[in-house]
ZAMARGU-4260 file (C-alpha; in steps of 0.2 Angstrom, whole numbers, plus 5000, padded with zeros to 4 digits):
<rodrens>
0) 5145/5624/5399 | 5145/5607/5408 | 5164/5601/5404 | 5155/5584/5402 | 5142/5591/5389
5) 5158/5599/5379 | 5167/5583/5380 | 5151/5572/5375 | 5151/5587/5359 | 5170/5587/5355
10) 5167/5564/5353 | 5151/5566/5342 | 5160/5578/5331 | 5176/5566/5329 | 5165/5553/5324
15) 5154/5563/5312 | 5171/5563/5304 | 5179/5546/5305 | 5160/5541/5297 | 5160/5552/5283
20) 5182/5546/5281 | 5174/5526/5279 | 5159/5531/5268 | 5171/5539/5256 | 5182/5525/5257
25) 5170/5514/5252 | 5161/5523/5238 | 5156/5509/5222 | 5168/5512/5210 | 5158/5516/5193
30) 5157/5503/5182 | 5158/5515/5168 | 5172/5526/5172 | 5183/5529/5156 | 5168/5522/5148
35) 5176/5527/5130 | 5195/5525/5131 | 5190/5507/5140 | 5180/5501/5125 | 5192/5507/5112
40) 5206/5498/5121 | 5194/5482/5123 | 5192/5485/5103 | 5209/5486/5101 | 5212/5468/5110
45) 5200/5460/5099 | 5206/5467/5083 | 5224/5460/5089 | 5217/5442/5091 | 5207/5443/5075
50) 5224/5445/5065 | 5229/5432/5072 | 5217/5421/5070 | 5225/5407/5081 | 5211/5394/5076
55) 5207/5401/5060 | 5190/5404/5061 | 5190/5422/5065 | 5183/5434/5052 | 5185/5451/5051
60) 5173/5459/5041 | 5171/5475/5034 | 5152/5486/5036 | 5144/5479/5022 | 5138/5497/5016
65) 5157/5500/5013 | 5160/5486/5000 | 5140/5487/4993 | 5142/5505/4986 | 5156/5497/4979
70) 5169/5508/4988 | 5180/5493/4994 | 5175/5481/4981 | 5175/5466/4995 | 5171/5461/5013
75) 5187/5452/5016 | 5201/5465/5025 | 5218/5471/5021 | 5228/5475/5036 | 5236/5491/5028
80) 5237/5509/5034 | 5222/5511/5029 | 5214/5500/5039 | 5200/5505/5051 | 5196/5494/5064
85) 5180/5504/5066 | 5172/5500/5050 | 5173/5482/5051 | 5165/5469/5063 | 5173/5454/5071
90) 5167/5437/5070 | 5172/5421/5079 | 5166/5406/5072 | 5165/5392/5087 | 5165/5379/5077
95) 5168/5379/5059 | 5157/5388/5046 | 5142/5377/5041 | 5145/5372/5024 | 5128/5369/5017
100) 5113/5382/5016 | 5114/5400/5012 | 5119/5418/5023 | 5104/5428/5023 | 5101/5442/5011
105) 5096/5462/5018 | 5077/5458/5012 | 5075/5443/5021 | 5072/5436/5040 | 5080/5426/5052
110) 5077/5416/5068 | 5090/5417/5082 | 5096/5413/5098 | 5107/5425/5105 | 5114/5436/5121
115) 5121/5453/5122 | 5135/5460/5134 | 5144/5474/5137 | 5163/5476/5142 | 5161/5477/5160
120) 5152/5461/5158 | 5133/5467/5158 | 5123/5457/5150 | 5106/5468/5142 | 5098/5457/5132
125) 5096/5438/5130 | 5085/5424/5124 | 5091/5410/5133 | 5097/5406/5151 | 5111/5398/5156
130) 5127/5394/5146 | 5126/5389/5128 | 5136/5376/5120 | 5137/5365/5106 | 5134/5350/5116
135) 5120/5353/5127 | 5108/5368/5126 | 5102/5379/5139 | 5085/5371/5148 | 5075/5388/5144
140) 5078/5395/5128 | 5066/5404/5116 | 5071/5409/5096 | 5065/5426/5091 | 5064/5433/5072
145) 5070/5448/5067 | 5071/5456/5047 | 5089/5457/5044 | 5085/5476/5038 | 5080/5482/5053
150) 5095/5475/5063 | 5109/5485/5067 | 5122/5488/5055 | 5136/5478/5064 | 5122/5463/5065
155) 5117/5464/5046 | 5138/5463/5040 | 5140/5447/5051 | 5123/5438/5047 | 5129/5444/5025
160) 5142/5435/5014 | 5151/5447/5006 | 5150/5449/4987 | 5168/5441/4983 | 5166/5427/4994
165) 5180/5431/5007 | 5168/5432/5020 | 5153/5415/5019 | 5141/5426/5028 | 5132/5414/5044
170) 5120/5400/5038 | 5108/5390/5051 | 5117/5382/5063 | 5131/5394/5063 | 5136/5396/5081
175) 5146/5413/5083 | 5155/5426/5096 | 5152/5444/5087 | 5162/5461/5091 | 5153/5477/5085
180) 5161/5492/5087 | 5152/5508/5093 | 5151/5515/5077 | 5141/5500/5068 | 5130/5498/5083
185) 5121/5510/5095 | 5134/5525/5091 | 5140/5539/5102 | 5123/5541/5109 | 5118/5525/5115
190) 5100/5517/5114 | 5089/5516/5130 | 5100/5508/5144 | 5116/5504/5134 | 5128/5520/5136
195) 5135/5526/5121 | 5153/5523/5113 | 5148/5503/5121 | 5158/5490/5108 | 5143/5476/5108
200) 5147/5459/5112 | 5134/5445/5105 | 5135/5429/5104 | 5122/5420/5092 | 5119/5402/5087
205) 5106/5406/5069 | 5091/5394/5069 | 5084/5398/5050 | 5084/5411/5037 | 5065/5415/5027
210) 5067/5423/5009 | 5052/5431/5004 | 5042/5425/4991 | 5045/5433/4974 | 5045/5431/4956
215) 5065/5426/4958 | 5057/5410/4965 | 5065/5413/4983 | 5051/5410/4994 | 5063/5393/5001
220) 5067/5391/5020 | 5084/5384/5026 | 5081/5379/5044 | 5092/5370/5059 | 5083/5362/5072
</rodrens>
């Protein structure tokens, strides 16, 4: 064989390899690597800021089927040994709690603005572009309605007061950062393109809450504009 033709054979194959060595080296790293342990320790972080509820407006609220089948007796949580940071959602009032109005109840509907993220920073669902605060609202922004009892679990115990009062439940105009563990949202299984074990981060600004009309005389409807 022509020693330049082996020659030319021996370069190609060197750099066949050097190309394979960079596009190893510059493989993506997956954004959900550890997707479990990662979300269980983010869990963990927020759990440790709500104790200490710096600015006292955090809540920490346990799922409202708990304390409605009377199991708990109350929404408000005791940090004892018993305490499961899965059965509780965690809410972070941005301002504080709107005073007047009333929390929705699990027959009614609401209005709301709101966007949903992951840990990783992946946001999968939103109603409004751009930041949101409470002195200027985003340009393009569209409230959508939803009946509290077809929500999520972790979404029906923040939007609720609890029965003994601990917790005053979110009442238009309420403006809120809400941590939902896996467990009271999409569960170990996931729904559509959120992966399963995802602790669900929302944050949600409630427009109005609609009580159906009834002989209890509830067909009222509290609204914010």
């Amino acid at each position: 064989m022509n020693k330049n033709i082996l020659w030319l054979i021996v370069v190609l194959v060197s750099l066949s390899f050097g190309f394979a060595s960079c596009a190893e080296d510059t493989q993506v790293e997956d954004p959900y690597a550890n997707w479990q342990a990662r979300n269980e320790h983010y869990l963990d972080s927020i759990v440790d800021v709500a104790r200490a509820n710096a600015d006292g407006r955090w809540y920490c609220v346990q799922n409202w089927k708990i304390w409605n089948d009377g199991m708990a007796g109350t929404g408000g949580i005791v940090f004892d040994d018993n305490f499961d940071m899965t059965d509780s959602v965690y809410v972070h009032f941005r301002s504080e709690p709107v005073a007047a109005g009333s929390a929705p109840l699990y027959t009614d509907s609401i209005t709301t603005y709101y966007r949903g993220s992951l840990i990783n920073g992946e946001q999968f669902d939103s109603n409004y572009q751009g930041d949101w605060d409470d002195v200027q609202t985003p340009q393009i922004y569209t409230p959508r309605g939803f009946l509290v009892s077809g929500l999520i679990t972790g979404w029906q115990t923040a939007l609720m007061a609890s029965h003994d009062g601990s917790y005053p439940g979110m009442k238009p105009g309420d403006n809120v950062d809400i941590y939902i563990p896996y467990q009271l949202g999409y569960g170990a299984s996931g729904y559509l393109d959120i992966r399963g074990y995802s602790v669900l981060s929302f944050h949600m600004k409630l427009v109005s809450v609609t009580h159906p009309e009834g002989p209890d005389d509830r067909s009222l409807m509290s609204e914010i504009e």
